[in-house]
Steps between C-alpha positions, in 0.01 A plus 500: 500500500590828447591787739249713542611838346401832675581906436529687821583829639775440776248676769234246448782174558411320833807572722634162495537513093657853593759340719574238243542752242725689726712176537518420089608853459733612773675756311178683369229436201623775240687289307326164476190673391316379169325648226185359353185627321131470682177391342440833438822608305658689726858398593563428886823444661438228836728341698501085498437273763462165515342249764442119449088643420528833388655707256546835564523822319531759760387854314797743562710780333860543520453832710220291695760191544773769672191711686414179665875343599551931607203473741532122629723506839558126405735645237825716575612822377649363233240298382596125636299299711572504891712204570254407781185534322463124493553448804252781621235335241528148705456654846217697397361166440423558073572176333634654163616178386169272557326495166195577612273700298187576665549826512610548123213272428256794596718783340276700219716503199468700159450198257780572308562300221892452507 
């Protein structure tokens, strides 16, 4: 079967798929975005992301990709991930790595066709 394949803003992720995201792209998301074009023509740029379920195209810019790393405190000054995010993530109890999906399963997506 085939992941499931969704278009997202970042705001609307469930914050263990944020976490996750975080951890796939410790150095930031400007350069691993991708380009593609929507149903309706228009060309967006989205950031992927991958679970064992879900496919995700997470609806950023490149400004909106350094706006976001700029106002996340689990990112330093120079853009990196905080060494001891990870370990902050498993005493907060998230479970970032469990692929569970309930959550994502609910998540209202634009119907894309990608």
């Amino acid at each position: 079967m085939a992941a499931k394949r969704i278009v997202i803003d970042y705001e609307k992720l469930p914050e263990d798929i944020v976490n996750r995201i975080k951890l796939e792209y410790p150095d930031g998301f400007e350069d691993n975005l991708i380009t593609f074009t929507n149903a309706k023509g228009a060309y967006v740029s989205a950031l992927p992301f991958e679970t064992e379920e879900i496919y995700y195209l997470v609806r950023m810019t490149e400004s909106e990709a350094r706006q976001i790393i700029k106002d996340d405190d689990d990112y330093d000054d120079a853009g990196k991930l905080r060494d001891d995010f990870e370990d902050d993530v498993n005493e907060e109890g998230e479970k970032y790595l469990d692929d569970n999906i309930d959550e994502a399963e609910n998540i209202k997506d634009d119907n894309y066709d990608i």
